[in-house]
C-alpha positions as CSV (number, residue, x, y, z in Angstrom):
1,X,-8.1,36.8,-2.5
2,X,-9.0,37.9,1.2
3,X,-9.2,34.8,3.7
4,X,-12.9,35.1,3.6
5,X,-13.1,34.6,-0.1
6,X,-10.4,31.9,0.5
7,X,-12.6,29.7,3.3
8,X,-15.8,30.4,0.8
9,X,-14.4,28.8,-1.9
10,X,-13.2,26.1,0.0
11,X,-16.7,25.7,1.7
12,X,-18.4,25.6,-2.2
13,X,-15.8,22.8,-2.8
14,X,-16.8,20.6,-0.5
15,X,-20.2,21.2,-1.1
16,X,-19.3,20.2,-4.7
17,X,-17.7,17.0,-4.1
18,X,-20.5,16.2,-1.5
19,X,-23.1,16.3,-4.2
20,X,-21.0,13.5,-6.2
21,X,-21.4,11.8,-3.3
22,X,-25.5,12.2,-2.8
23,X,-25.4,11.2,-6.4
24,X,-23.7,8.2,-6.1
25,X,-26.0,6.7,-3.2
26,X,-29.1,5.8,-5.3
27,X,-26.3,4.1,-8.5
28,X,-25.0,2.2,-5.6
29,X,-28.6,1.0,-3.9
30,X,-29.6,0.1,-8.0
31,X,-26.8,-1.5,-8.5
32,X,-26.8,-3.5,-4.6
33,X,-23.4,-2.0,-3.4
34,X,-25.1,-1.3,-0.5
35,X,-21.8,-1.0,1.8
36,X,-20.6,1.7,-1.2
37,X,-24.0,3.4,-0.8
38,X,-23.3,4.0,3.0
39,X,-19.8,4.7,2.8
40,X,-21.3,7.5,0.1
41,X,-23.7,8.7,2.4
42,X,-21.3,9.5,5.1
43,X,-18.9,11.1,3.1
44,X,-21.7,13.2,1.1
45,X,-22.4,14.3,5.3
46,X,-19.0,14.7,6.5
47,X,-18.2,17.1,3.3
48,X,-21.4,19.1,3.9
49,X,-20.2,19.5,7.8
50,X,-16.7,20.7,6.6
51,X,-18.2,22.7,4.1
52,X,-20.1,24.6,6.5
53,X,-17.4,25.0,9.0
54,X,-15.6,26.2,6.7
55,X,-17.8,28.7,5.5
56,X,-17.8,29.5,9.3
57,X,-14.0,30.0,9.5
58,X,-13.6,26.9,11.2
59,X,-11.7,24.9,9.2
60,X,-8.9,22.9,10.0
61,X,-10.5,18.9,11.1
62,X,-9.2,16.3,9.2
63,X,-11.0,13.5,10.7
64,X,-14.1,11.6,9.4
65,X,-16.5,11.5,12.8
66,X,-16.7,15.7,13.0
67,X,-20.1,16.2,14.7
68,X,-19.4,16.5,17.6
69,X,-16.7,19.5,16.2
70,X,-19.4,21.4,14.8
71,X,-22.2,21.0,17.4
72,X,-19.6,22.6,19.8
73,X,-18.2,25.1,16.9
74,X,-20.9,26.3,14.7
75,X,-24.4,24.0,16.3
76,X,-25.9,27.3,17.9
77,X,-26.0,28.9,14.2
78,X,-29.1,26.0,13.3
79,X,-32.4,26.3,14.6
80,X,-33.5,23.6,17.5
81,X,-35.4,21.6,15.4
82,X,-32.2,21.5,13.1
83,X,-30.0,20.6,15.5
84,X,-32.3,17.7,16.6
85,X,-32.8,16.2,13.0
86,X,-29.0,16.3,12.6
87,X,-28.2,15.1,15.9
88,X,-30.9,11.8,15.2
89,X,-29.0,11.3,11.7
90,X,-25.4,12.5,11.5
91,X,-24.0,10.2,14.7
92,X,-25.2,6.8,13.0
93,X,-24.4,7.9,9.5
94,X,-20.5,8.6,11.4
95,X,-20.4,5.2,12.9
96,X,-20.1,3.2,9.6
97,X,-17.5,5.4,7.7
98,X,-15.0,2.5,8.3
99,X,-17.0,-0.6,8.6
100,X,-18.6,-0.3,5.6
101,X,-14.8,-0.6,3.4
102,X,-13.1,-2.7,5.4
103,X,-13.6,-6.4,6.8
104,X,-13.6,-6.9,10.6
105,X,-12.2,-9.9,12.4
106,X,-11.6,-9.0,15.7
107,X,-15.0,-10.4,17.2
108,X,-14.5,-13.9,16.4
109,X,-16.5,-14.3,13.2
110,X,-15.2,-12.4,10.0
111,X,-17.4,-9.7,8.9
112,X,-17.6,-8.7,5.2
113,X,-19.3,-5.2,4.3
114,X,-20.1,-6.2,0.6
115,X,-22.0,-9.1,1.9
116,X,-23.4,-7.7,5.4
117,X,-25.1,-5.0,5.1
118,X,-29.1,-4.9,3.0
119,X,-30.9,-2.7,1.2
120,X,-33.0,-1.3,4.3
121,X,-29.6,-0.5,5.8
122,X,-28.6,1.4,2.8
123,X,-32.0,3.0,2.1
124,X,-32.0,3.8,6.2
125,X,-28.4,5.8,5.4
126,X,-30.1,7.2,2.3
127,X,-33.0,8.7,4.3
128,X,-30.6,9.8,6.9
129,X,-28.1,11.7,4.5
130,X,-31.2,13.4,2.8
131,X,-32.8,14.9,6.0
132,X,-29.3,15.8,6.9
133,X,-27.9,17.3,3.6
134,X,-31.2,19.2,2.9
135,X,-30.4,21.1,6.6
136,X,-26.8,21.4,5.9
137,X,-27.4,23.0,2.4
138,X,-29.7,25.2,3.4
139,X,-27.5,26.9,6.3
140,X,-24.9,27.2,3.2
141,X,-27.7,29.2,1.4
142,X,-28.5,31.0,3.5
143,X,-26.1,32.5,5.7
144,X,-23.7,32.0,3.5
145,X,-24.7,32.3,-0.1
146,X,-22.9,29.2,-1.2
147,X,-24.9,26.8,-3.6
148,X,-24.8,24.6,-6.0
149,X,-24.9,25.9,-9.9
């Protein structure tokens, strides 16, 4: 298998495990895990942004906020009007990758994801991860002929 090949695969498994992910999102909002359907959403993001640096031969970032990574990587591949959708979505979407799992207690008063966060936060994040994902998917296509069976 060539290195290209290699990085290709790699780039259809993250698109894989980021549609688990998208999946996941509206079980969660039915089911009012609305931190889980956040958490879901930035991961079903961050997987789509590896799997198109990877598909770009930039792999290699093993953090969870990546944006601004693949703006300065890969961001002149998209179109403007791409770039300005993600950039509107993806930064917010990256901010609650760790306060939606884990309780915070530094300000003073205890915060509690399971309890803090509503339906029009997780339907915000839904929204968000859709116009997002549908951009991301479609560079995969694209350029890259990677897509879901």
């Amino acid at each position: 298998m060539t290195d290209k090949e290699r990085l290709k695969k790699i780039a259809l498994a993250f698109l894989v495990e980021s549609q688990s992910d998208y999946k996941a999102v509206s079980i969660l909002i039915k089911n009012r895990q609305y931190n889980l359907a956040i958490y879901h959403a930035q991961q079903c993001i961050e997987k789509l942004l590896k799997a198109c640096l990877a598909a770009e031969s930039k792999i290699g970032i093993y953090k969870h906020e990546i944006f601004s990574f693949f703006k300065e990587n890969i961001g002149d591949r998209f179109k403007k009007d791409e770039m300005k959708i993600l950039a509107e979505n993806i930064p917010e979407l990256e901010e609650e990758w760790s306060a939606t799992r884990y309780p915070g207690w530094e300000s003073g008063e205890i915060w509690i994801p399971s309890e803090e966060y509503t339906i029009d936060d997780a339907k915000k994040m839904k929204r968000q991860m859709e116009a997002s994902s549908k951009i991301l998917k479609k560079f995969l296509k694209e350029k890259h002929r990677i897509k879901l069976k």
